[in-house]
PDB file of N, CA, C, O and CB in Angstrom:
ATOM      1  N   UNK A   1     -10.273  80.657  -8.206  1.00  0.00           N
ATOM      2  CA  UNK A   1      -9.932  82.055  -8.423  1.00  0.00           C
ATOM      3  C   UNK A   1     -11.165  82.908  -8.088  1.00  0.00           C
ATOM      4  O   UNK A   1     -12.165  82.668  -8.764  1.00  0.00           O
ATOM      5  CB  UNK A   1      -9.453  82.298  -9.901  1.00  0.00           C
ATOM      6  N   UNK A   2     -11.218  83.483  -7.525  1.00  0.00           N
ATOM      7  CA  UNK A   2     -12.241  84.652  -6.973  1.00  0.00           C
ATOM      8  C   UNK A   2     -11.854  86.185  -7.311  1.00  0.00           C
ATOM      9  O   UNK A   2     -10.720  86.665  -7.304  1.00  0.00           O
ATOM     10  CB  UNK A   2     -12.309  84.565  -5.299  1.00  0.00           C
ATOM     11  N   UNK A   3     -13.061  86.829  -7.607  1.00  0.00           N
ATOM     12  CA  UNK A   3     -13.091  88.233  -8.380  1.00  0.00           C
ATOM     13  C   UNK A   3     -13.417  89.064  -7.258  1.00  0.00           C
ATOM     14  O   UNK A   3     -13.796  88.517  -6.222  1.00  0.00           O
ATOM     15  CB  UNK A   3     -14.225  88.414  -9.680  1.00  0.00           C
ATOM     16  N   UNK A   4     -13.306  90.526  -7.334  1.00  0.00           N
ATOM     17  CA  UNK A   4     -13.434  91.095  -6.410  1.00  0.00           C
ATOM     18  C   UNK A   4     -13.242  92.517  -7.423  1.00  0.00           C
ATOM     19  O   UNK A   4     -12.312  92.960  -8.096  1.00  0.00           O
ATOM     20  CB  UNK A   4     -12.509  90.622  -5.169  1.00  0.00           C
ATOM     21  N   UNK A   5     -14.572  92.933  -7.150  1.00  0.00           N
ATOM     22  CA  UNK A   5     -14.740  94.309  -8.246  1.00  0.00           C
ATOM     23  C   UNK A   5     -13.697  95.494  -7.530  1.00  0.00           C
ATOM     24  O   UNK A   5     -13.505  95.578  -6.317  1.00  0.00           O
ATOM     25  CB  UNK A   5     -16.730  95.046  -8.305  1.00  0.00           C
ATOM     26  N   UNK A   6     -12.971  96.534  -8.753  1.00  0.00           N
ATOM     27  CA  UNK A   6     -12.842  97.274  -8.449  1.00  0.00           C
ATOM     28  C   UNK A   6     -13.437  98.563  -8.061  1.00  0.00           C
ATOM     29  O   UNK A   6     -13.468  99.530  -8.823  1.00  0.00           O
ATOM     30  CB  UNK A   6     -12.385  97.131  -8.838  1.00  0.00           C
ATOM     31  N   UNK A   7     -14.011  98.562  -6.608  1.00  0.00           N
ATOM     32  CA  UNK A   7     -15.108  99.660  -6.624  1.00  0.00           C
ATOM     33  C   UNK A   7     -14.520 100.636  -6.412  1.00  0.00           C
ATOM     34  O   UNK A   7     -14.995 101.672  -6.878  1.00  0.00           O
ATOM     35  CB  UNK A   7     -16.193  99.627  -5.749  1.00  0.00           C
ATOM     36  N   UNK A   8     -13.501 100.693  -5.781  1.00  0.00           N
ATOM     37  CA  UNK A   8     -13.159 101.966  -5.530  1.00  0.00           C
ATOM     38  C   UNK A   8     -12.638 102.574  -6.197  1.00  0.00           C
ATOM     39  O   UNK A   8     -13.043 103.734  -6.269  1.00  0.00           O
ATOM     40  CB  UNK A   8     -12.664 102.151  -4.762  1.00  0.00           C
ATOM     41  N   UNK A   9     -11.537 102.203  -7.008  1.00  0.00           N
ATOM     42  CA  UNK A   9     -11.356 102.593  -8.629  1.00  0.00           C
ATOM     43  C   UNK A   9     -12.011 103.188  -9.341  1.00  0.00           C
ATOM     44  O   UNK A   9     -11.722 104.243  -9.905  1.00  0.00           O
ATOM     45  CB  UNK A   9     -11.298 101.799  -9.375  1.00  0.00           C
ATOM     46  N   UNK A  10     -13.105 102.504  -9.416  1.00  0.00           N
ATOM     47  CA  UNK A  10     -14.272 103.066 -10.562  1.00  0.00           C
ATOM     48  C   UNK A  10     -15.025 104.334 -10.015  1.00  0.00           C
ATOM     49  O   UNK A  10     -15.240 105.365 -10.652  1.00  0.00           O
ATOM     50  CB  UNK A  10     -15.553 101.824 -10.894  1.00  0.00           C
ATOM     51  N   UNK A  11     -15.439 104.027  -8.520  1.00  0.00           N
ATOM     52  CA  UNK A  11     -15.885 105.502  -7.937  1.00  0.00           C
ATOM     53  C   UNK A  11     -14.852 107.168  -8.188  1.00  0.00           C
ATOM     54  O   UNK A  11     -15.099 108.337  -8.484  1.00  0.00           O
ATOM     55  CB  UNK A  11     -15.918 105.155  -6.149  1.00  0.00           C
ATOM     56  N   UNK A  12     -13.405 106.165  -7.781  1.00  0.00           N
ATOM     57  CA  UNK A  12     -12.680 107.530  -7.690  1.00  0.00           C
ATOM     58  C   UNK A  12     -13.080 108.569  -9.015  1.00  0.00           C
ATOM     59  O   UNK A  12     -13.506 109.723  -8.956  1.00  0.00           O
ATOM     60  CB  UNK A  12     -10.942 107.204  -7.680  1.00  0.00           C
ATOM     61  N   UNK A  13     -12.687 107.452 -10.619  1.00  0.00           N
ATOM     62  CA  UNK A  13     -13.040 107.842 -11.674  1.00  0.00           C
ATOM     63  C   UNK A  13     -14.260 108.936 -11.955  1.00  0.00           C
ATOM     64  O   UNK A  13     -14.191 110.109 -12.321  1.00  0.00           O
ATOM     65  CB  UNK A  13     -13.188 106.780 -12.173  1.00  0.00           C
ATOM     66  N   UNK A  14     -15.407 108.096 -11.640  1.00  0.00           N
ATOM     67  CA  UNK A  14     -16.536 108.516 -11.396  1.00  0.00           C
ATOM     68  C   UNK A  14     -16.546 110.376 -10.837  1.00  0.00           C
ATOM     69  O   UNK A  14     -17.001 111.419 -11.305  1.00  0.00           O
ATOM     70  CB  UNK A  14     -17.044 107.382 -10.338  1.00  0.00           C
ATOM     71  N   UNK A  15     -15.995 110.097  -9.962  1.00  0.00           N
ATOM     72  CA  UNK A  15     -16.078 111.300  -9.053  1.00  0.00           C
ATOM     73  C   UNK A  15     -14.892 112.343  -9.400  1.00  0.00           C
ATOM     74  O   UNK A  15     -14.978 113.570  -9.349  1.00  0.00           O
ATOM     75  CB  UNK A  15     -15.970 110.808  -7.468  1.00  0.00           C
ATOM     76  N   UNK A  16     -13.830 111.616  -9.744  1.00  0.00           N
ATOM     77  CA  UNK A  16     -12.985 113.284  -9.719  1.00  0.00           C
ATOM     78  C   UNK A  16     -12.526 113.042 -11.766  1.00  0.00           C
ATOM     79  O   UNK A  16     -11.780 113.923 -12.193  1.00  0.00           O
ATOM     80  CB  UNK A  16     -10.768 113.348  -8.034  1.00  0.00           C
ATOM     81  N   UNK A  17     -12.874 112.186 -12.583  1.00  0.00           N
ATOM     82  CA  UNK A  17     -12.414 112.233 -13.598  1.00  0.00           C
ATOM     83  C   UNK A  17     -14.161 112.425 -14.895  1.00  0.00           C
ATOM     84  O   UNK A  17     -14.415 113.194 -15.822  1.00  0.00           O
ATOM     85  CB  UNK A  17     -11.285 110.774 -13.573  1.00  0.00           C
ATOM     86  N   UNK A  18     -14.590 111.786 -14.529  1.00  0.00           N
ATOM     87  CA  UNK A  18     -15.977 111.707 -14.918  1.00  0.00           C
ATOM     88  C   UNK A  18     -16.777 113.482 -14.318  1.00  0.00           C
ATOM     89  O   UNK A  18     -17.463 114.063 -15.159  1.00  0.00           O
ATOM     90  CB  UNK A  18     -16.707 110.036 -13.993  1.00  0.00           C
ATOM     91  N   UNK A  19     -16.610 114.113 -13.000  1.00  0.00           N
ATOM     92  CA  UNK A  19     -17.077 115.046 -12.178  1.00  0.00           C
ATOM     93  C   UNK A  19     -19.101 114.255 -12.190  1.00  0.00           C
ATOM     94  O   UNK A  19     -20.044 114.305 -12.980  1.00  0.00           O
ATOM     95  CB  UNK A  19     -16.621 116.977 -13.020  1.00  0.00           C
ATOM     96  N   UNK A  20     -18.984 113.964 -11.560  1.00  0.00           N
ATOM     97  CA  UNK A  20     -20.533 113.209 -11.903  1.00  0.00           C
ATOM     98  C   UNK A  20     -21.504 114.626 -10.792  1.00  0.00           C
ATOM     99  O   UNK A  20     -22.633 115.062 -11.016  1.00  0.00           O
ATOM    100  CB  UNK A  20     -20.681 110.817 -10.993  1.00  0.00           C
ATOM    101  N   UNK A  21     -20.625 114.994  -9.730  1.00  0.00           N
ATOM    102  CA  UNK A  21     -21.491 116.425  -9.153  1.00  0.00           C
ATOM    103  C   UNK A  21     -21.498 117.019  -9.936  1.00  0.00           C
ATOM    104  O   UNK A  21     -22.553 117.629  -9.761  1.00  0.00           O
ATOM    105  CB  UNK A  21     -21.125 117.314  -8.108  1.00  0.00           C
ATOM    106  N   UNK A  22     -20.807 117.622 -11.387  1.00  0.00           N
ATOM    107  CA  UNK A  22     -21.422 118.351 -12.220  1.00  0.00           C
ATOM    108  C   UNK A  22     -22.547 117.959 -13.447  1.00  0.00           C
ATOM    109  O   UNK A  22     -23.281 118.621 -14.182  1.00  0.00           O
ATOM    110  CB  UNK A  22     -20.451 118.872 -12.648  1.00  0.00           C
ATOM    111  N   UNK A  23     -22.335 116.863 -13.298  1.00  0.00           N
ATOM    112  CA  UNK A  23     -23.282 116.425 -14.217  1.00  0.00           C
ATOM    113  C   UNK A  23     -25.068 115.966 -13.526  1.00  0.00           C
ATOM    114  O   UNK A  23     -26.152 115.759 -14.072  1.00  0.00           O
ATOM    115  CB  UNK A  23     -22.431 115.085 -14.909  1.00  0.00           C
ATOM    116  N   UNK A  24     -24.557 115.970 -12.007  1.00  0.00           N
ATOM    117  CA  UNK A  24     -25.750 115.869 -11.177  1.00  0.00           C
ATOM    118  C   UNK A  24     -26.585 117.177 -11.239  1.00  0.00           C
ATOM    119  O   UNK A  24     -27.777 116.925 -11.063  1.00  0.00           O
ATOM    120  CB  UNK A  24     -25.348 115.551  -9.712  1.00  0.00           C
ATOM    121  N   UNK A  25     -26.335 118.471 -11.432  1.00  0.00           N
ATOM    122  CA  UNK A  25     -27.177 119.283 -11.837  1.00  0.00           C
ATOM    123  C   UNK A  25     -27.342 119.768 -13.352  1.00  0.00           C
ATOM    124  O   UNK A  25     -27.516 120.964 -13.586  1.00  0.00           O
ATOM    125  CB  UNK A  25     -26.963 120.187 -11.089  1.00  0.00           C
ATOM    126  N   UNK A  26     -27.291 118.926 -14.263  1.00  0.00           N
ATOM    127  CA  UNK A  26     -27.931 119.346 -14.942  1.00  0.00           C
ATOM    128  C   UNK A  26     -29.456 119.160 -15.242  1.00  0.00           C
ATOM    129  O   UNK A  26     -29.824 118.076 -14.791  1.00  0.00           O
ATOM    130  CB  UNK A  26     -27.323 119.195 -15.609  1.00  0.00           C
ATOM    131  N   UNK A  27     -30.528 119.895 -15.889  1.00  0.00           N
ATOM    132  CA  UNK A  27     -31.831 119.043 -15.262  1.00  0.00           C
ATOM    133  C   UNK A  27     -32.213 118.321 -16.173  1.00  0.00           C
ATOM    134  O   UNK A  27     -32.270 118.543 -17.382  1.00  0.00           O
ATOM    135  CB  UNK A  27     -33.080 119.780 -14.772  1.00  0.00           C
ATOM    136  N   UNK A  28     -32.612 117.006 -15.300  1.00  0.00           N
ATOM    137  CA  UNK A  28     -33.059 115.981 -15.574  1.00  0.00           C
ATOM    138  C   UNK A  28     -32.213 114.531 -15.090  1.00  0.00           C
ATOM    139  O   UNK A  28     -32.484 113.335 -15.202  1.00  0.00           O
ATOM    140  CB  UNK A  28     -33.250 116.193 -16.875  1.00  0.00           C
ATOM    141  N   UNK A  29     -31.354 115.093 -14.651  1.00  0.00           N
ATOM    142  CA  UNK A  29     -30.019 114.203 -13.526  1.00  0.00           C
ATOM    143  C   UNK A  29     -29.689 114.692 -12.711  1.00  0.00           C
ATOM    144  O   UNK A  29     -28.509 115.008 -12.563  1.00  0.00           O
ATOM    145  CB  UNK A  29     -28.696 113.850 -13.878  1.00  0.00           C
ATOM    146  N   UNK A  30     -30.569 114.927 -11.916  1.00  0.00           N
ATOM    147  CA  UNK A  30     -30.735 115.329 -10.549  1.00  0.00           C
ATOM    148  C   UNK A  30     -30.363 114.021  -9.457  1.00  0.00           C
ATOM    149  O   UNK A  30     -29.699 114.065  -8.422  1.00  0.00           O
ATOM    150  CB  UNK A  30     -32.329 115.861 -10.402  1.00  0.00           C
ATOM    151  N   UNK A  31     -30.974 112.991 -10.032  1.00  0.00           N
ATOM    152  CA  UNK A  31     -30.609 111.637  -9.656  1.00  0.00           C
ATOM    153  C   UNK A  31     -29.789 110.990  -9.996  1.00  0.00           C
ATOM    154  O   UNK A  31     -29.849 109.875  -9.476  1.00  0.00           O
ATOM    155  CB  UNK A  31     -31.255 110.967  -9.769  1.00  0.00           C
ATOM    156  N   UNK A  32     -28.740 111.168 -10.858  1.00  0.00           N
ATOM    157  CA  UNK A  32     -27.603 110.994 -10.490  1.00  0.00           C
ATOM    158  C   UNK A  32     -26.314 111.234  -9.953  1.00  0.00           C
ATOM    159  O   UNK A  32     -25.311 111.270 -10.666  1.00  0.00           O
ATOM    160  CB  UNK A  32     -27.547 110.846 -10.861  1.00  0.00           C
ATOM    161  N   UNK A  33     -26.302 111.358  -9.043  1.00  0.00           N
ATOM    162  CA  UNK A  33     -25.580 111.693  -8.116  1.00  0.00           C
ATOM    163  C   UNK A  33     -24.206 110.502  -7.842  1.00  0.00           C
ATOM    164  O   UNK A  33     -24.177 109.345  -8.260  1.00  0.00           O
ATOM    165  CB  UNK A  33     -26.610 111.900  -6.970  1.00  0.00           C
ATOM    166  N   UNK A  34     -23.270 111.121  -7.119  1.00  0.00           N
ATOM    167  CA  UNK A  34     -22.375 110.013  -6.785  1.00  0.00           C
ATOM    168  C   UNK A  34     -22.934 109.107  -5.417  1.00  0.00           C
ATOM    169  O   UNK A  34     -22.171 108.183  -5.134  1.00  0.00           O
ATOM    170  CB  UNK A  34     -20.858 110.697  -6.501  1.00  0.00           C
ATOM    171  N   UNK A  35     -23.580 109.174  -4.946  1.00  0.00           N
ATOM    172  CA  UNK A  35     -24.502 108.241  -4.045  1.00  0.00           C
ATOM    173  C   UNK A  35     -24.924 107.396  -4.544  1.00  0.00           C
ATOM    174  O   UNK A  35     -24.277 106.351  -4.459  1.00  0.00           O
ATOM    175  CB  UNK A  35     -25.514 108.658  -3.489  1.00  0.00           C
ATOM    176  N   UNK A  36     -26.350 107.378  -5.405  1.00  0.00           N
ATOM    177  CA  UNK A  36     -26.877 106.816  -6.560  1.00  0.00           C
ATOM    178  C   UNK A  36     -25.736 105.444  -7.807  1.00  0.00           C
ATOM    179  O   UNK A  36     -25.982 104.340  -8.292  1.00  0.00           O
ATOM    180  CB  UNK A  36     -27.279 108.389  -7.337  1.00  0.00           C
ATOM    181  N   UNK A  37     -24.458 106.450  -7.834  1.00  0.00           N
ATOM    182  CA  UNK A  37     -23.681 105.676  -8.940  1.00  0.00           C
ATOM    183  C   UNK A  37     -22.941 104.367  -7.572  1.00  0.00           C
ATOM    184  O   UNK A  37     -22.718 103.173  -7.777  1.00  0.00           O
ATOM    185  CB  UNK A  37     -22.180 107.040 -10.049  1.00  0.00           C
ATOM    186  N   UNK A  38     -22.749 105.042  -6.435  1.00  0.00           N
ATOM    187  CA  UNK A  38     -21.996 103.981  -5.363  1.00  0.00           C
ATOM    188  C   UNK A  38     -23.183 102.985  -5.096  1.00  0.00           C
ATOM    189  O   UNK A  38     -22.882 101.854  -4.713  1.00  0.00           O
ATOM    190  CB  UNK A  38     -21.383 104.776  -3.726  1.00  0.00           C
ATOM    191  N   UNK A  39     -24.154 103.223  -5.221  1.00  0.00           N
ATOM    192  CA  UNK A  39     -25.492 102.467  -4.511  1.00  0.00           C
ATOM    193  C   UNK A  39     -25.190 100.986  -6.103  1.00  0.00           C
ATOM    194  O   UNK A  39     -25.077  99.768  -5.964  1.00  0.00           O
ATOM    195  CB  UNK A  39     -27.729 103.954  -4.535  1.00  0.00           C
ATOM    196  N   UNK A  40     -25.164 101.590  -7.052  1.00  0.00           N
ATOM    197  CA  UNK A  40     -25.655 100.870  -8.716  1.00  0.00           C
ATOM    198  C   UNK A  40     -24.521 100.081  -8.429  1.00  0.00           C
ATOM    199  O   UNK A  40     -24.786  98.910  -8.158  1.00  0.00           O
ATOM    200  CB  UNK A  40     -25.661 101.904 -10.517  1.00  0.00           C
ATOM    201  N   UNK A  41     -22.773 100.552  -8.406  1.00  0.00           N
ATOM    202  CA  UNK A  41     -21.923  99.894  -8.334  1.00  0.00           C
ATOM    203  C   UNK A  41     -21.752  98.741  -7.227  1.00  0.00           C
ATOM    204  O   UNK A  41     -21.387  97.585  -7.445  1.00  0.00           O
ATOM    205  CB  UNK A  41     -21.157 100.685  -8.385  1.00  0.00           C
ATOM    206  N   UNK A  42     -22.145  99.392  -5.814  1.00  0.00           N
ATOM    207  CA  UNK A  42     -22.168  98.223  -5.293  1.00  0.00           C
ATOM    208  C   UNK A  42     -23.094  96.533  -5.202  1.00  0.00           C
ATOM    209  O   UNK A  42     -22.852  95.564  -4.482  1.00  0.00           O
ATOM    210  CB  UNK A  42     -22.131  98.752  -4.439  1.00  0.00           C
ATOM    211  N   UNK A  43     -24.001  96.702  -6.075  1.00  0.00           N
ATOM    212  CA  UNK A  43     -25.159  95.816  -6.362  1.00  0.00           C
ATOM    213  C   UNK A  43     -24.465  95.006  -7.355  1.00  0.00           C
ATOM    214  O   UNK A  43     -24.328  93.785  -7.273  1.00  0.00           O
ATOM    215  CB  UNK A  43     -26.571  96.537  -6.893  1.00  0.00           C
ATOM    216  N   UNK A  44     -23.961  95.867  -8.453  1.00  0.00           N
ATOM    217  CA  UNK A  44     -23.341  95.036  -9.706  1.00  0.00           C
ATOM    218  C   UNK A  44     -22.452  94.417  -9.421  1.00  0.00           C
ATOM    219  O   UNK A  44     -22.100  93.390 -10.001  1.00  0.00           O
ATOM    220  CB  UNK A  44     -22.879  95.650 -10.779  1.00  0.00           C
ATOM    221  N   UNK A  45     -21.684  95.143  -8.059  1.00  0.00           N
ATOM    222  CA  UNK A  45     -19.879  94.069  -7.429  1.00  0.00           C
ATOM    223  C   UNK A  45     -20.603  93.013  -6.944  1.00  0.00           C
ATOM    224  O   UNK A  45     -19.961  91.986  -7.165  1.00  0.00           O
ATOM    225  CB  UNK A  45     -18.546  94.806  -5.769  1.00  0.00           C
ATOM    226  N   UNK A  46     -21.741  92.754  -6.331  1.00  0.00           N
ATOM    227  CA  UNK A  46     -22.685  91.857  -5.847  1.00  0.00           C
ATOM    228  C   UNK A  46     -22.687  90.655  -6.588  1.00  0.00           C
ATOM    229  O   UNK A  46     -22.287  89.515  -6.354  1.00  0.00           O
ATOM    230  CB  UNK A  46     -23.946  92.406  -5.832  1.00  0.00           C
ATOM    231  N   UNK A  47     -23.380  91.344  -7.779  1.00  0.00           N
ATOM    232  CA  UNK A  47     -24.063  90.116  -8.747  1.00  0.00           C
ATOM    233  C   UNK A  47     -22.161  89.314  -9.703  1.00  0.00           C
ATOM    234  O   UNK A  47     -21.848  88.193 -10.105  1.00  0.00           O
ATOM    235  CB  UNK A  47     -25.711  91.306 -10.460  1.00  0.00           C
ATOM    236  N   UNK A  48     -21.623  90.313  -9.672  1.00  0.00           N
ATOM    237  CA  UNK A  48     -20.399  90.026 -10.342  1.00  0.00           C
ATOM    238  C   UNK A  48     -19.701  89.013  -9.602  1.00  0.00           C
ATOM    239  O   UNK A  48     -19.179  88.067 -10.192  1.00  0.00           O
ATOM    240  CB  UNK A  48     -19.561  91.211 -10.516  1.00  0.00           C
ATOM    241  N   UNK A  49     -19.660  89.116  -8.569  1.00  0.00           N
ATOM    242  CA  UNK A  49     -18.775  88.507  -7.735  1.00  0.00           C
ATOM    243  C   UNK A  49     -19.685  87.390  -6.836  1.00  0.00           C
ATOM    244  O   UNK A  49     -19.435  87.013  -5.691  1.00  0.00           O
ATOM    245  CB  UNK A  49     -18.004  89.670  -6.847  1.00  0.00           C
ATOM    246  N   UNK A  50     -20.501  87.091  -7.462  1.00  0.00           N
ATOM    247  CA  UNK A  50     -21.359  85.996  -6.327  1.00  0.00           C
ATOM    248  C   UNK A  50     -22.315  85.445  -7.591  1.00  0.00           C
ATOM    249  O   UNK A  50     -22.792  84.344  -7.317  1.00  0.00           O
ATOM    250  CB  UNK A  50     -22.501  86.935  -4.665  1.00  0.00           C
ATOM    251  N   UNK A  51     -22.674  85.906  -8.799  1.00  0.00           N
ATOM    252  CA  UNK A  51     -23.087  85.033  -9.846  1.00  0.00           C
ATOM    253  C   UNK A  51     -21.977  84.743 -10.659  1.00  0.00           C
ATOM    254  O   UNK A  51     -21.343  83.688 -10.634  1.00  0.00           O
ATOM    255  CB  UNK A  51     -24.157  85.566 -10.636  1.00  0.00           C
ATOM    256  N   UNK A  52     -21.731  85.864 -11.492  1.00  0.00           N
ATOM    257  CA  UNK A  52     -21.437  85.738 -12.685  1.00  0.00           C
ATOM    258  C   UNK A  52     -19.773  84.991 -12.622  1.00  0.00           C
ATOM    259  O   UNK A  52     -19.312  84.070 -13.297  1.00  0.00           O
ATOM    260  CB  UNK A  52     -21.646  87.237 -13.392  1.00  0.00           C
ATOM    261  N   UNK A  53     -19.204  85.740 -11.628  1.00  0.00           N
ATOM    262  CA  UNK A  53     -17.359  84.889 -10.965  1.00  0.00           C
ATOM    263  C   UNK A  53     -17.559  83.521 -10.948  1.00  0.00           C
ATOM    264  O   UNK A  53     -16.801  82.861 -11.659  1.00  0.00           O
ATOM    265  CB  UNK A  53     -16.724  85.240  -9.029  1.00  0.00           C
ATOM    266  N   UNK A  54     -18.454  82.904 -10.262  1.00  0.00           N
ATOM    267  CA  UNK A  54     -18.351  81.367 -10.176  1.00  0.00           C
ATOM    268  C   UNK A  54     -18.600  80.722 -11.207  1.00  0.00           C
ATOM    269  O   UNK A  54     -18.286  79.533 -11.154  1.00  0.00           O
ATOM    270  CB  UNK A  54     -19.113  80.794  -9.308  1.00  0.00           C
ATOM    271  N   UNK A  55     -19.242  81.230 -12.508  1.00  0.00           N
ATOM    272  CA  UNK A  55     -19.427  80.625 -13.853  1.00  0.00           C
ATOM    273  C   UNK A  55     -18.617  79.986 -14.359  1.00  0.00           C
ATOM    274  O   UNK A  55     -18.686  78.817 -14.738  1.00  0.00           O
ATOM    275  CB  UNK A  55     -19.648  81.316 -14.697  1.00  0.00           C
ATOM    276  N   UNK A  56     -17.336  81.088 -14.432  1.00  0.00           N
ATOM    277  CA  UNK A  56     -16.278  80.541 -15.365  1.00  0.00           C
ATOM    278  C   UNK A  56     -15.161  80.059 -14.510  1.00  0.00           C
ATOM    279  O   UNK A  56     -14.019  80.514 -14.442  1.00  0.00           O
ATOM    280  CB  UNK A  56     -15.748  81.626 -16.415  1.00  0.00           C
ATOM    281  N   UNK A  57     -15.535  79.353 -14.059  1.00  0.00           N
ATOM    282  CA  UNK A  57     -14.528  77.885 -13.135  1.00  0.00           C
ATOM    283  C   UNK A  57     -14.146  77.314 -14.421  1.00  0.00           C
ATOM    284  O   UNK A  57     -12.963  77.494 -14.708  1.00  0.00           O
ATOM    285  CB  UNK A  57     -15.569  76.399 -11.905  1.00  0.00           C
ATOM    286  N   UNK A  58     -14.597  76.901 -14.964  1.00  0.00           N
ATOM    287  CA  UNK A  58     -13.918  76.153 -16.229  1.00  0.00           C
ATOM    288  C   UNK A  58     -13.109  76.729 -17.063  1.00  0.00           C
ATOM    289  O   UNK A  58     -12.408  76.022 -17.788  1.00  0.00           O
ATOM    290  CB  UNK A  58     -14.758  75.684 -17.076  1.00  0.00           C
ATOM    291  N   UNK A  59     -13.038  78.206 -17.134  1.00  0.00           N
ATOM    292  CA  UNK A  59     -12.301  78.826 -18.154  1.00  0.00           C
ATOM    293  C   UNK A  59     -10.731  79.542 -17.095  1.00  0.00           C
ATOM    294  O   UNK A  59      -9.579  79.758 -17.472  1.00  0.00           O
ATOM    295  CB  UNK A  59     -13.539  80.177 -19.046  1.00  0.00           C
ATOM    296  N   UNK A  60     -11.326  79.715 -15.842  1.00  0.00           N
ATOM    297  CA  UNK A  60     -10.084  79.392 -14.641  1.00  0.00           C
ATOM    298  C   UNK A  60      -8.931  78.756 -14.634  1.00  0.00           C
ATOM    299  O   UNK A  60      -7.744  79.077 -14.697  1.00  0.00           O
ATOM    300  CB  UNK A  60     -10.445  78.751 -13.720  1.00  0.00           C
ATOM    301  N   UNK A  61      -9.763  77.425 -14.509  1.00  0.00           N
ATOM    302  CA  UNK A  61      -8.976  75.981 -14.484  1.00  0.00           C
ATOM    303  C   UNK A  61      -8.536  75.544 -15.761  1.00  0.00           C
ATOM    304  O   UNK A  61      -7.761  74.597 -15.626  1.00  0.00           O
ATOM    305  CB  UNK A  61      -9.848  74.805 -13.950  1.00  0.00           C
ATOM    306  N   UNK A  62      -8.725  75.862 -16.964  1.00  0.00           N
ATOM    307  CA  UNK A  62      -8.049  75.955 -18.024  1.00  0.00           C
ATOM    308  C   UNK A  62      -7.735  77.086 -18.908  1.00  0.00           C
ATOM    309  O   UNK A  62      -7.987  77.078 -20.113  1.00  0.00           O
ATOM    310  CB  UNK A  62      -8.486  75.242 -18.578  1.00  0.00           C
ATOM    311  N   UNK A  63      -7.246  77.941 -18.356  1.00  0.00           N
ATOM    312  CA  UNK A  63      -7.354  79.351 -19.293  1.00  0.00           C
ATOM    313  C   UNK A  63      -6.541  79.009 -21.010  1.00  0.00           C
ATOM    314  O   UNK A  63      -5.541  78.319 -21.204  1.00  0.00           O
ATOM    315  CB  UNK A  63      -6.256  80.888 -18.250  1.00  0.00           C
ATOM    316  N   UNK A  64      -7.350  79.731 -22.021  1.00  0.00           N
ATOM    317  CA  UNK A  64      -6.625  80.030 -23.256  1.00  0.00           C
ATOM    318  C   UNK A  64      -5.362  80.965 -23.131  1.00  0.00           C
ATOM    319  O   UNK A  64      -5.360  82.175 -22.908  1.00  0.00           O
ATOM    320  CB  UNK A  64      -7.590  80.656 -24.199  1.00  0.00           C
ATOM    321  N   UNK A  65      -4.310  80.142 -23.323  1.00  0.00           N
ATOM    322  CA  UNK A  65      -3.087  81.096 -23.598  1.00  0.00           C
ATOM    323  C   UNK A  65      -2.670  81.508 -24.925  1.00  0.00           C
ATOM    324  O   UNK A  65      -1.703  82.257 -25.064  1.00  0.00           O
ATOM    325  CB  UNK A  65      -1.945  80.536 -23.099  1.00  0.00           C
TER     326      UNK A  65
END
């Protein structure tokens, strides 16, 4: 079974439910921007899906019902 983050989901959120351009000017989050949050998200779909996914092979192949 292989994972596959929802990025685009989470961006849309991000961006039109979250408004993260308004929260990008307030000062002192200047740097966060929706660039910045796509840059973070795509690193974490990274590590999610290429470490942490292959872990639980065992809990896969036998899931608790």
């Amino acid at each position: 079974m292989t994972y596959k983050a929802p990025i685009k989901d989470m961006l849309f959120g991000i961006k039109h439910i979250a408004n993260i351009d308004a929260i990008a000017q307030i000062p002192g989050f200047e740097d966060a921007g929706f660039d910045t949050a796509q840059a973070v998200l795509e690193e974490c779909a990274k590590f999610n899906e290429g470490v942490l996914s292959p872990l639980n092979w065992e809990g896969d192949k036998n899931p608790s019902f």
